[in-house]
N, C-alpha and C positions, 0 to 999 in steps of 0.2 A: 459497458464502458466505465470507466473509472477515470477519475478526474487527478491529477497531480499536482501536488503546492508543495514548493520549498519552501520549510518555515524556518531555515536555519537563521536568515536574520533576526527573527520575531523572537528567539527563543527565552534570550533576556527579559522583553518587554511583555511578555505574558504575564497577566494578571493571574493563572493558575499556578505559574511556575512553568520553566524548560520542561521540569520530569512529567509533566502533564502530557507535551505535545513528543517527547520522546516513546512514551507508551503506547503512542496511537502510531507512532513510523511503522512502513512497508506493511500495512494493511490498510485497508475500507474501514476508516474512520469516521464515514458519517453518521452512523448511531452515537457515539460518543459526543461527536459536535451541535448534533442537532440536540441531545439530550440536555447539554451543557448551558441552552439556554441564550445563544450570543445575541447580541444588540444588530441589529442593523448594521451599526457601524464595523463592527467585526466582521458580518459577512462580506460588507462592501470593501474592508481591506482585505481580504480574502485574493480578491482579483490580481491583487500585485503579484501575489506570492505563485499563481497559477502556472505551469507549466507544460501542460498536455493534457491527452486522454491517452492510454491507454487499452485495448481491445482482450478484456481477459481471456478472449482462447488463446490468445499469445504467449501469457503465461506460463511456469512449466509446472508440473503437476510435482504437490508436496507430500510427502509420503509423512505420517503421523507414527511414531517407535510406541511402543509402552515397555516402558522397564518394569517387571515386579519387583517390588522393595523385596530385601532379603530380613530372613528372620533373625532378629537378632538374640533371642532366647534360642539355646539347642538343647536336647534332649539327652536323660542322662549316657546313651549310649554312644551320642555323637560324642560327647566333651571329654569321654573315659574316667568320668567321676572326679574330673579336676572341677570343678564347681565345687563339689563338697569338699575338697582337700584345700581348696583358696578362704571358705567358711572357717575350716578348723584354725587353718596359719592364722589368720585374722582375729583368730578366737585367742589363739595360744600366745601367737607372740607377746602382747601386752600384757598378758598375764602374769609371763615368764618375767617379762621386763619389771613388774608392779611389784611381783614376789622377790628377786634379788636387789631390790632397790629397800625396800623392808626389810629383809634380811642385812644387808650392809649398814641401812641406818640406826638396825635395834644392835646390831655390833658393835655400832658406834657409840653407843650412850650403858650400855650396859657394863656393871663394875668391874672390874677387872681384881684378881683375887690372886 
């Protein structure tokens, strides 16, 4: 059996913070509570918030996914050698850019006859 508390009034007034008691919704939070350390007084307002039990064979069964992460490096036969064609562009263009930009400015300064 599992016990049920709406803390939604409480969520303000938490001394941990709301994102505390939202972390522990729609599961078996008593490891979390009991770990947490509360006063007496905490568990005695506890009772307010009470609102059933619960019969976990009731429950519906959760089924858990795993996604594999995908690779984000590919292999040169996957990418068709565009990896090393994005390396050279990256290489060349500013180069091209560095080299006409010097050539323009020694243009510029140089005597004219």
């Amino acid at each position: 059996m599992f016990q049920v508390y709406d803390v939604t009034e409480f969520m303000d007034d938490h001394p941990g913070g709301g994102e505390t008691l939202l972390y522990s919704a729609a599961k078996d939070a008593t490891e979390e509570f009991d770990d947490a350390g509360h006063s007496d007084a905490a568990k005695e307002l506890m009772k307010k918030y009470y609102m059933g039990d619960i019969d976990e064979s009731t429950l519906p069964k959760t089924t858990r996914y795993y996604v594999a992460p995908q690779a984000t490096q590919r292999s040169w036969g996957a990418s068709g050698g565009g990896d090393f064609t994005t390396k050279i562009i990256k290489f060349l263009v500013p180069l091209v850019i560095l080299s006409l930009a010097l050539a323009i400015s020694a243009r510029s300064y140089a005597p004219r006859w």
